[in-house]
Short mmCIF file of the C-alpha atoms (twelve columns), coordinates in Angstrom:
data_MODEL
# 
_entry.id   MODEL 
# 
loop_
_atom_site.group_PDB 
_atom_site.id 
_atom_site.type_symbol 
_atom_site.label_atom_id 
_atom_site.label_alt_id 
_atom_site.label_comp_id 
_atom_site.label_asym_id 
_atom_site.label_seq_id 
_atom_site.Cartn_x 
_atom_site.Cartn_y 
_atom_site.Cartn_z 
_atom_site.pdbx_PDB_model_num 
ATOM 1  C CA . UNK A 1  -14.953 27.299 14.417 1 
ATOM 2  C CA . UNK A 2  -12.454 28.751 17.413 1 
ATOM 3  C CA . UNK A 3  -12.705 26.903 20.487 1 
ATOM 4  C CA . UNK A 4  -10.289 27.261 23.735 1 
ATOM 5  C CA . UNK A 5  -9.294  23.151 23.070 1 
ATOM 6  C CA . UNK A 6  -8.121  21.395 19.693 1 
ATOM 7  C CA . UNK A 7  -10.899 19.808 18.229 1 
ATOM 8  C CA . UNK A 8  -8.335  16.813 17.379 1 
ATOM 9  C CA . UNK A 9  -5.222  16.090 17.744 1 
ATOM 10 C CA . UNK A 10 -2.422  14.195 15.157 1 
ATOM 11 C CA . UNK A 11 0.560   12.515 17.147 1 
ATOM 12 C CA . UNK A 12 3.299   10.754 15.172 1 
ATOM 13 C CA . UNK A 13 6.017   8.532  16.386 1 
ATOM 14 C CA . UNK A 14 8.678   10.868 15.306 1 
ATOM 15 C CA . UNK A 15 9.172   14.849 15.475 1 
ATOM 16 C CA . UNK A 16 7.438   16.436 12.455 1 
ATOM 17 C CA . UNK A 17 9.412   19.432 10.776 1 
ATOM 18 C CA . UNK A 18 7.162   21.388 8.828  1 
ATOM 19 C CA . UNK A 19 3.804   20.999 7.475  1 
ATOM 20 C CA . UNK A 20 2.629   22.509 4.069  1 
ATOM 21 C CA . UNK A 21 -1.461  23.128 3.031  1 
ATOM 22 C CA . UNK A 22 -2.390  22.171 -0.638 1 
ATOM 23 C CA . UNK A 23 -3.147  25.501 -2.967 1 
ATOM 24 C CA . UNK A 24 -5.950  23.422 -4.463 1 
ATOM 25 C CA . UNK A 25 -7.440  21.522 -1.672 1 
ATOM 26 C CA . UNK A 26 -7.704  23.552 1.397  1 
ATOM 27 C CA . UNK A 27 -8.223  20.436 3.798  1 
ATOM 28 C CA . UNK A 28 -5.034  18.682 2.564  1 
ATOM 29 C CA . UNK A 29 -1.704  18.753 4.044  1 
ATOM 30 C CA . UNK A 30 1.783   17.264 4.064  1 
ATOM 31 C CA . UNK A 31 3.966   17.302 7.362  1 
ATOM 32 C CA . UNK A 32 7.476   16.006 6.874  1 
ATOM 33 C CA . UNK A 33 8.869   13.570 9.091  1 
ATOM 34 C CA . UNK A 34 12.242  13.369 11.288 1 
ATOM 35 C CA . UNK A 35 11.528  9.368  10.348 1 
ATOM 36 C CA . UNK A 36 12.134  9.584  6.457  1 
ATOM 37 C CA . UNK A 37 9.027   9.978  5.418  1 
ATOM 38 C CA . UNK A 38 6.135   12.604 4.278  1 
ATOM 39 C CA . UNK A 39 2.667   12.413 5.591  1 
ATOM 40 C CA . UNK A 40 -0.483  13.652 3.471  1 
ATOM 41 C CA . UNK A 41 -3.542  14.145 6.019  1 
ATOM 42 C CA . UNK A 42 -7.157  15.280 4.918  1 
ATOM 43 C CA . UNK A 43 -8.411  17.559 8.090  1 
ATOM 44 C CA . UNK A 44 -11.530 15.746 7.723  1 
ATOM 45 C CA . UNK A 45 -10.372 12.477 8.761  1 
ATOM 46 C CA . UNK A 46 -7.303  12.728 10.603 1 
ATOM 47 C CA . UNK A 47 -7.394  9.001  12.176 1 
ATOM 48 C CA . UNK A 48 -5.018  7.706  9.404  1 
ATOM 49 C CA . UNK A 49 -2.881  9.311  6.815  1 
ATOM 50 C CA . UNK A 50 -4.306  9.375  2.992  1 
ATOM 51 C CA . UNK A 51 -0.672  8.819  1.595  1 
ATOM 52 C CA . UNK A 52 2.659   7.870  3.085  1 
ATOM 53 C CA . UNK A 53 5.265   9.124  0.695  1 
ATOM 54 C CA . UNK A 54 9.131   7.616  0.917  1 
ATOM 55 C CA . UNK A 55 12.442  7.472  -0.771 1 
ATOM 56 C CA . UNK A 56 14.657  9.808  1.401  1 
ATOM 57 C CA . UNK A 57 16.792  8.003  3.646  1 
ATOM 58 C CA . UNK A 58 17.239  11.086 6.328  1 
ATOM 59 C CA . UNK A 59 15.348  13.287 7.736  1 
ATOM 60 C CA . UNK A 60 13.124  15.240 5.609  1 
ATOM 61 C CA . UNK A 61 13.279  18.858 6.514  1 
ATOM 62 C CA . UNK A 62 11.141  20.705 4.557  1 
ATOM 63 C CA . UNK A 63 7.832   20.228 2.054  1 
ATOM 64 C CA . UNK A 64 5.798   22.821 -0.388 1 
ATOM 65 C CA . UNK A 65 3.332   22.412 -2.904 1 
ATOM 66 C CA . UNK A 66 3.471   23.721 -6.573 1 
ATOM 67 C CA . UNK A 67 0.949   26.177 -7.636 1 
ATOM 68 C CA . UNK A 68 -1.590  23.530 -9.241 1 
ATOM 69 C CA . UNK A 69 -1.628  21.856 -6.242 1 
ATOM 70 C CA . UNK A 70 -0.503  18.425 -8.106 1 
ATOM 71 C CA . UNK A 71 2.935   17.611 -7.191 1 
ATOM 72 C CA . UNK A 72 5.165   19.079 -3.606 1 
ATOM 73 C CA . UNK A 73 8.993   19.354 -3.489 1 
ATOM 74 C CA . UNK A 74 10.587  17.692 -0.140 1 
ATOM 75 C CA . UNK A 75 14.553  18.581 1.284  1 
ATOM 76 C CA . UNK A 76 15.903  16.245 3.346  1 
ATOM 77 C CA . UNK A 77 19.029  15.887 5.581  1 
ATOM 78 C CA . UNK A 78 20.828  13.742 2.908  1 
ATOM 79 C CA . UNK A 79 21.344  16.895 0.734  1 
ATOM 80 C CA . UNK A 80 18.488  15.496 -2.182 1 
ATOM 81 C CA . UNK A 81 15.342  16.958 -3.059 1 
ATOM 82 C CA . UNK A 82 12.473  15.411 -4.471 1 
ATOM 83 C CA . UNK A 83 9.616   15.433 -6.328 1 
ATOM 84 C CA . UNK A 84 6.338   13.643 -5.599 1 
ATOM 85 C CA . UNK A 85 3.157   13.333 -7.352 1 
ATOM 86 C CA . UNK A 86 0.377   13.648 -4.881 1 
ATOM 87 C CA . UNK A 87 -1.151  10.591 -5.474 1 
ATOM 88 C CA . UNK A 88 2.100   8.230  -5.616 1 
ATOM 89 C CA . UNK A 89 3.898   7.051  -2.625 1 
ATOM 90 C CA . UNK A 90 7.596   6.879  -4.221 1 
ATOM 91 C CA . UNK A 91 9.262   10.536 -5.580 1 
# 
């Protein structure tokens, strides 16, 4: 549905960097976080987050999902990448 005004709107504490869709479930998504952390939302419920996912200890700059929609790749300021499973908080 288009409307002129956001239906609802997600405001963190801290500037989000990018946000990345899941290939499998189109109402998922991940937005990294300026404060160390990744946030998984479902667009159907966006009071709370489903998952908080840590372990960098910078700024995470960038997120993507593999193909099967199970695990996503985060970059972070501290020069490490990792790996998370979508249903674990730690990489």
């Amino acid at each position: 549905m288009r409307q002129a005004t956001p239906l609802k709107k997600v405001i963190l504490d801290m500037r989000t960097n990018t946000i990345c869709w899941n290939p499998m479930e189109a109402f998922i998504f991940t937005a990294a976080n300026e404060d160390y952390n990744l946030y998984t939302f479902d667009m159907r419920a966006l009071d709370t987050p489903v998952m908080v996912h840590m372990d960098h200890v910078s700024a995470v700059l960038d997120v993507d999902y593999s193909p099967t929609g199970k695990d996503f790749v985060s970059a972070s300021f501290d020069k490490s990448i990792r790996i998370f499973p979508v249903d674990k908080s730690r990489s």
